[in-house]
Steps between C-alpha positions, in 0.01 A plus 500: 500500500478381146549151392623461124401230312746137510664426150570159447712568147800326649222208558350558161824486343606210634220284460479603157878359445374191681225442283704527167792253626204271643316511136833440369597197678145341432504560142839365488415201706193489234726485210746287630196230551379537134833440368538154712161395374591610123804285524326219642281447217517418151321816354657880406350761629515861354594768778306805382550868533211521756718270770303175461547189284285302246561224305392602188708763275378813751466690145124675424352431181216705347269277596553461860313693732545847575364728770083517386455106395325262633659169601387197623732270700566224726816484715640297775720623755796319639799582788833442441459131714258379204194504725177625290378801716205576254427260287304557131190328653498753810596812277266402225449672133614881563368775263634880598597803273807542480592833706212473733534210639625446890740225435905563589677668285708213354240297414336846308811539300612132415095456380612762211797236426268187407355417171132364490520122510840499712626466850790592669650471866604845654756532799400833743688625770229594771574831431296469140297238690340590811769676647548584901146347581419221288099452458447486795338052466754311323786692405743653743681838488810486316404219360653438129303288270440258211209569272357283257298698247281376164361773304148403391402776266593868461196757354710772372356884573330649214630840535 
């Protein structure tokens, strides 16, 4: 007697479905929390194109970095109950190349949005952060954060 394999697209399909509403719902629950925090404070934040916010213009300059630079940085990082989960001291000075670096993705794209010399405060949801798993220390999955970031110096490429 032949057995044929089981096929579990019904299964497939709907956990697929389940996963997209569930990534919904916690990105709009992510959102939702920015926006409270933005209106509770006295600053303007700039929602950019890439789904997070910063409080600087969120416009690149030619001399911001670019994918290929080298930047050094300190940041902080913050949840949305103001409680320092890394602080500057415990992250220390940060030098990566810009591209190559394993850092989340937010933080890799709002470090092209700061001149040398400035700071600015970027708003992730987890989802640009750590997403479904956090870091697996400090942070927890689905977890949106504050960061605090101070660009040092940038060494553009030579190329």
């Amino acid at each position: 007697m032949v057995q044929y394999p089981v096929s579990y697209e019904d299964d497939r399909a709907k956990f697929m479905e389940f996963s997209q509403d569930r990534n919904k719902q916690i990105l709009n629950e992510d959102n939702e929390l920015i926006q409270n925090y933005i209106d509770s404070l006295n600053l303007e934040f700039k929602r950019t194109s890439y789904g997070f916010w910063i409080s600087n213009s969120g416009e690149s300059t030619p001399t911001m970095a670019k994918t290929g630079d080298v930047v050094k940085y300190e940041y902080e990082v913050l949840n949305f109950d103001h409680e320092v989960i890394y602080s500057e001291e415990e992250n220390g000075e940060q030098t990566i190349m810009m591209g190559h670096a394993d850092i989340p993705r937010g933080i890799q794209i709002a470090l092209q949005m700061i001149e040398k010399g400035d700071s600015a405060t970027v708003l992730l949801p987890s989802f640009l952060a750590y997403g479904g798993y956090g870091d697996r220390n400090k942070i927890q999955g689905n977890e949106p954060l504050i960061f605090k970031i101070q660009i040092q110096d940038i060494r553009k490429n030579s190329r």
